[in-house]
C-alpha positions in Angstrom: 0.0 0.0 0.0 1.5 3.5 -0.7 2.0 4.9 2.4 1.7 8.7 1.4 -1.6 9.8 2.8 -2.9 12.8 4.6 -4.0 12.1 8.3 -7.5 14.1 7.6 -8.2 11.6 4.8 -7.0 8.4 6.2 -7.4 4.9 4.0 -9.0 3.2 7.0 -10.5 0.5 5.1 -7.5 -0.5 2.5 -5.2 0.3 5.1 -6.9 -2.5 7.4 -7.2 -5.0 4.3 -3.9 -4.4 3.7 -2.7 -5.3 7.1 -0.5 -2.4 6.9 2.2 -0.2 8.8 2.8 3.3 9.1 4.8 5.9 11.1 5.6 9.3 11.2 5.6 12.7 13.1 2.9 15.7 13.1 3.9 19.3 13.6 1.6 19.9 17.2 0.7 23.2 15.5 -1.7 20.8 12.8 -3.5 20.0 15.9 -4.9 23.4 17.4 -6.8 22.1 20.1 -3.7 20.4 21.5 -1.6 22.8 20.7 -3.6 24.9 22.5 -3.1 23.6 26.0 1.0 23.7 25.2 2.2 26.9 26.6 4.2 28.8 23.9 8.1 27.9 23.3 10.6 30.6 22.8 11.5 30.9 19.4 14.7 29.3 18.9 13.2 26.3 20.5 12.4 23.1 18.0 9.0 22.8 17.0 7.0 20.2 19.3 5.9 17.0 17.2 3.5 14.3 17.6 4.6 11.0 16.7 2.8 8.7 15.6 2.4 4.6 15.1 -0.5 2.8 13.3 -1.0 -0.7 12.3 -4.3 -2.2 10.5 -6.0 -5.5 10.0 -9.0 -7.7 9.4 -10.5 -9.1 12.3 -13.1 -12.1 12.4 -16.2 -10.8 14.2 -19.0 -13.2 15.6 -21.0 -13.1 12.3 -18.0 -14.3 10.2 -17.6 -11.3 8.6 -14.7 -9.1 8.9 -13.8 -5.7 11.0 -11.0 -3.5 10.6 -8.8 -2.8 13.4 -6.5 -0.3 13.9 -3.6 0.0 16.9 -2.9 3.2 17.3 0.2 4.6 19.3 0.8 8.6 19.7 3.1 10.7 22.0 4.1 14.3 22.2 6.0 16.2 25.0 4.0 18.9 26.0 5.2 22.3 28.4 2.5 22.6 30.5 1.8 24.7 33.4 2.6 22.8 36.8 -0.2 23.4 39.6 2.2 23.6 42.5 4.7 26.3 41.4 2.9 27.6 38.5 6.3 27.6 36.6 6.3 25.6 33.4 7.2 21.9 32.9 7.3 19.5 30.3 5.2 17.0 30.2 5.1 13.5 28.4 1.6 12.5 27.1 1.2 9.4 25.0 -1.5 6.5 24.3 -1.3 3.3 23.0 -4.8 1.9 22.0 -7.0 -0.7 20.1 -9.9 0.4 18.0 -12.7 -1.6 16.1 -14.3 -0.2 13.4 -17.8 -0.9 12.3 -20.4 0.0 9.3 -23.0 2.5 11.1 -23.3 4.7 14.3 -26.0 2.8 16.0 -24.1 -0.1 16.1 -21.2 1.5 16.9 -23.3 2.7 19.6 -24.7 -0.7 21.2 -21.8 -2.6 21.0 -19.2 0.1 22.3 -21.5 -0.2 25.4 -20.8 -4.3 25.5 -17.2 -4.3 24.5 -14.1 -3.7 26.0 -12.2 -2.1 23.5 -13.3 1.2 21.5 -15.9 0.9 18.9 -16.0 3.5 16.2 -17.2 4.2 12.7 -15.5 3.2 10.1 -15.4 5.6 6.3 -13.7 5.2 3.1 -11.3 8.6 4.3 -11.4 8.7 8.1 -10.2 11.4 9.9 -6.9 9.8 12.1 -5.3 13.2 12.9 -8.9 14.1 15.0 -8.5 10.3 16.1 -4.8 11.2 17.5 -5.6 14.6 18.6 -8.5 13.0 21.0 -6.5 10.6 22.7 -4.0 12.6 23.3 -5.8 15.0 24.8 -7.9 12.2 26.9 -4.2 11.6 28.4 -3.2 14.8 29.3 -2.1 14.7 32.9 -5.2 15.8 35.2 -2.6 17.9 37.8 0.9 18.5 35.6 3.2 19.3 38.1 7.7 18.9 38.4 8.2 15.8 40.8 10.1 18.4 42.4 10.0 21.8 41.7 13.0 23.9 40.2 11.9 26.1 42.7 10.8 26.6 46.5 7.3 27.1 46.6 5.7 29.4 48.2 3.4 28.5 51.2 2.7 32.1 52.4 -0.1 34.7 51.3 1.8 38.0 52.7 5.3 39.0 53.6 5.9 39.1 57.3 6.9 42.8 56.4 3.3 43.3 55.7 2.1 42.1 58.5 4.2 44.3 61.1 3.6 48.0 58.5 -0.5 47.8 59.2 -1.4 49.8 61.9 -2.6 48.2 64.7 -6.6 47.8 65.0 -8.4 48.7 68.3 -9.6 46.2 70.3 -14.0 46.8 69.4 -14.4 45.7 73.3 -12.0 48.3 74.4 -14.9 50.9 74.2 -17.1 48.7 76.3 -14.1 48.2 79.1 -14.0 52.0 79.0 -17.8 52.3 79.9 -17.7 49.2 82.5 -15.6 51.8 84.8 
């Protein structure tokens, strides 16, 4: 199978029949909504890329007939914002999956509900950079954070400086002590 194809207008169907192989890498600017959670690089720093891995084959389903398969591998390093020191940190987000493709979205429907793996509609010219894109961002860490951070973090609203250079309040019962004598 000729392996130049566009990832918008994958060959899902021949590349499954095929039992075929494929590999490359993605600029992470193709994928805007990923992209989007990267925070931006400086700009002598290489462009981020999302690599990619896909296999395909026919499967035997219970009816005899055959479903195409895909396995589906994807990773990307991602500078994220980490939650505890708000500084920014690079983050490694990747998946490694199985999918099952079938004719229509009503049964895609009922038997993604009573299988394990994914279940998902197959097309003539399927869309595997969307495919990629939502995975990845399915694995994005929930709390990205440095294991430890570069630096200390901070525990403490106010400087103790602040604390001394307000005036000190009066005491509201003071008035009643005053009236008591």
């Amino acid at each position: 199978m000729n392996n130049d194809f566009s990832l918008n207008h994958f060959p899902l169907l021949a590349f499954a029949r095929d039992a075929a192989q494929t590999q490359g890498c993605v600029p992470l600017a193709t994928l805007a909504r990923l992209a989007g959670e990267s925070r931006p690089l400086e700009s002598e720093a290489p462009v981020p890329e999302v690599a990619y891995a896909v296999s395909g084959e026919l499967r035997s389903d219970a009816s005899g007939g055959e479903e195409p398969w895909l396995q589906l591998r994807a990773e990307v390093v991602l500078r994220l914002v980490c939650q505890r020191c708000l500084g920014e940190v690079d983050c490694a987000v990747s998946f490694d999956r199985s999918f099952r493709f079938v004719a229509s979205e009503a049964l895609a429907e009922v038997e993604d509900e009573e299988s394990e793996e994914d279940v998902l509609v197959a097309s003539k010219s399927y869309d595997l950079g969307a495919l990629i894109e939502d995975e990845l961002l399915l694995a994005l860490p929930l709390v990205p954070m440095h294991p430890v951070c570069p630096q200390p973090v901070r525990l403490a609203v106010a400087d103790p400086d602040f604390e001394q250079s307000l005036p000190e309040k009066p005491n509201p019962f003071a008035v009643l002590e005053k009236l008591k004598r």
